[in-house]
Each structure stands twice: as C-alpha cells, then as structure tokens.
N, C-alpha and C positions, 0 to 999 in steps of 0.2 A: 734866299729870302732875306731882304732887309727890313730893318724895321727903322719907324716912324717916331722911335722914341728915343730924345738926345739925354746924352747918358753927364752924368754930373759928378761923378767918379773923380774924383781929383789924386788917386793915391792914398798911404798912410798917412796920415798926420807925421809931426815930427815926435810924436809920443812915443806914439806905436814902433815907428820906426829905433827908438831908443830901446823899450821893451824886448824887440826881438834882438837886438844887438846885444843886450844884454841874458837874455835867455841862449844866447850860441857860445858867449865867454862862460858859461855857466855849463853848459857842456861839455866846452873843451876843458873844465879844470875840471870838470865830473870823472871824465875822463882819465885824467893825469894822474890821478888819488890814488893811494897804496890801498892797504886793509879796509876791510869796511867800519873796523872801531877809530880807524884815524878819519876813514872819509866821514862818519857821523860829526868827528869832532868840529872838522874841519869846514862843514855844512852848518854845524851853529855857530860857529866863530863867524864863518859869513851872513849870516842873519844877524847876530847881534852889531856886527859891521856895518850893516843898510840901514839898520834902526836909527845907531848913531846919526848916519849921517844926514838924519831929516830933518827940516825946520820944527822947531819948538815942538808945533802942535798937534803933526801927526808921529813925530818919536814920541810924546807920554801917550796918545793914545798906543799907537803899538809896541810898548815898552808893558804897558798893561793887558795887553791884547796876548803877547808872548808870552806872559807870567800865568795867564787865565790858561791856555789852551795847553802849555806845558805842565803846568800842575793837573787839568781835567784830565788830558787826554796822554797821560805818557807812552803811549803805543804810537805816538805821531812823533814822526822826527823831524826838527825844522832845516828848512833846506830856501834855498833863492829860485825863484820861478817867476821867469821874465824880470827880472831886477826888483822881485817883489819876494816878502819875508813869506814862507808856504808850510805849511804841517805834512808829511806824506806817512804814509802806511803802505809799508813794502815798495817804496821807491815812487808811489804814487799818490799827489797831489790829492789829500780832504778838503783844507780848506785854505784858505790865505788873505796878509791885510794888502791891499792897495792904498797907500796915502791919496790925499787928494792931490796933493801936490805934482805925484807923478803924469798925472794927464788933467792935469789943473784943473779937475773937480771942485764944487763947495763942499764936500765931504766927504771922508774916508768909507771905506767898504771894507767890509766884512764879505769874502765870498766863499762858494761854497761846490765841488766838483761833482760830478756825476759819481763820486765813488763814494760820498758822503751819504748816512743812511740818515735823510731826512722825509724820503716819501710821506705823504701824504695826499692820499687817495690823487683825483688827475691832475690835482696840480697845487704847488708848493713852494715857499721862498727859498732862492740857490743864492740871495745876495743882502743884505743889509748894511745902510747909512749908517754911519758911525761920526755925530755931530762931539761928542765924548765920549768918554769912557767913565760910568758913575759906578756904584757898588750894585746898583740895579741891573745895569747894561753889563757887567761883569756876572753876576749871576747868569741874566740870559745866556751868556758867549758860552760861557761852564755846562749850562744845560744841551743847548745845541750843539756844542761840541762834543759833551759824552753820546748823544743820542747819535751823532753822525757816526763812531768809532762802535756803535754799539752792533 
C-alpha cells in the first residue's frame, strides 16, 4: 500500500539534534559517577554549569528558577536533562527550565513531566512561558512545584 501523501519530514532540526547530544554526554558521565552523595553533588555543579553559561536573560531567569524549586521543593535533585537544568525525584525527571535560547524560542519554559502531581481533572498545564521571572511568577513556580512533589 502506498500512499498519496508527500511527507515534509525534513529530520531534527539542529536544536534537537544538539539536545540529544547532549542528553548521551549526560549519560555517559551519569555513568562514570562514584557514590550517589558525590553523584548529587556532581549533578548540581553541572546544573549550575549550564546556568552559567547562558545569555544574560535566560541565566537570571533560571538562576531564579533554581533558587524557587530548590528551596520549594528539596526532595528534587537538580540534574542536566538534554543539556537542560531538570529537578528529578528518585532519578526521575518533575520538572525543568529550557531557555529560549536553546531552540531559539521568544521565551523560556517552565516544563513539567508525567511524574509531576499536577493533574487536574482531563486536562491540565505540563508547560509554562517564562517571559521573566517577578516575585509573582516566583510564587506561582513555589506553588506548582510543591504541589507536583506533593
């Protein structure tokens, strides 16, 4: 059976393709890691690593982003997932910032995994813009974040 419809599939982008590159170097050093007290440590040093090295505007937002969900949520350990800074709970990914920058978005995300307790009823926000980060929009991340760990 063929079908009739021409497919526009071009591949990853060059983003994507960065991303997973960078989520397999994050394996292999996952990997490599002694103790799990040196691998924690060793996981925030590389998150606050990525932070560093972003343009202006999406480091103070995720420099604020990291300060909200590590004080809300201390049961979340921060870890690199796809070359993005990520909160996990037992090895597993709650939530995480994406800059814009990384896949040349107008704005930063706020996102949120299937393991995050944010249900609400059939359907519910897994992602949120992040144009800044105010004491308002810090509050919100505070609440959504305790409520996802809850």
């Amino acid at each position: 059976m063929t079908s009739t419809h021409s497919s526009t599939y071009e591949g990853f982008t060059a983003e994507e393709r960065a991303a997973m590159k960078d989520h397999a170097q994050e394996q292999k050093k996952a990997a490599r890691r002694g103790s799990r007290a040196d691998k924690a440590v060793q996981e925030k040093q590389d998150v606050l690593a990525k932070i560093a090295e972003m343009g202006d505007a999406d480091r103070v937002m995720a420099e604020r982003v990291h300060a909200v969900i590590t004080t809300s949520a201390p049961v979340l350990s921060p870890k690199l997932w796809y070359g993005m800074p990520a909160y996990a709970r037992d090895g597993k990914v709650v939530c995480f910032f994406q800059s814009a920058e990384k896949f040349k978005s107008r704005y930063a995300t706020l996102g949120f995994s299937d393991q995050a307790n944010l249900d609400e009823g059939p359907m519910w926000a897994a992602g949120f813009a992040l144009a800044e980060v105010t004491p308002e929009v810090e509050a919100r991340i505070a609440a959504l974040v305790k409520r996802a760990v809850s």
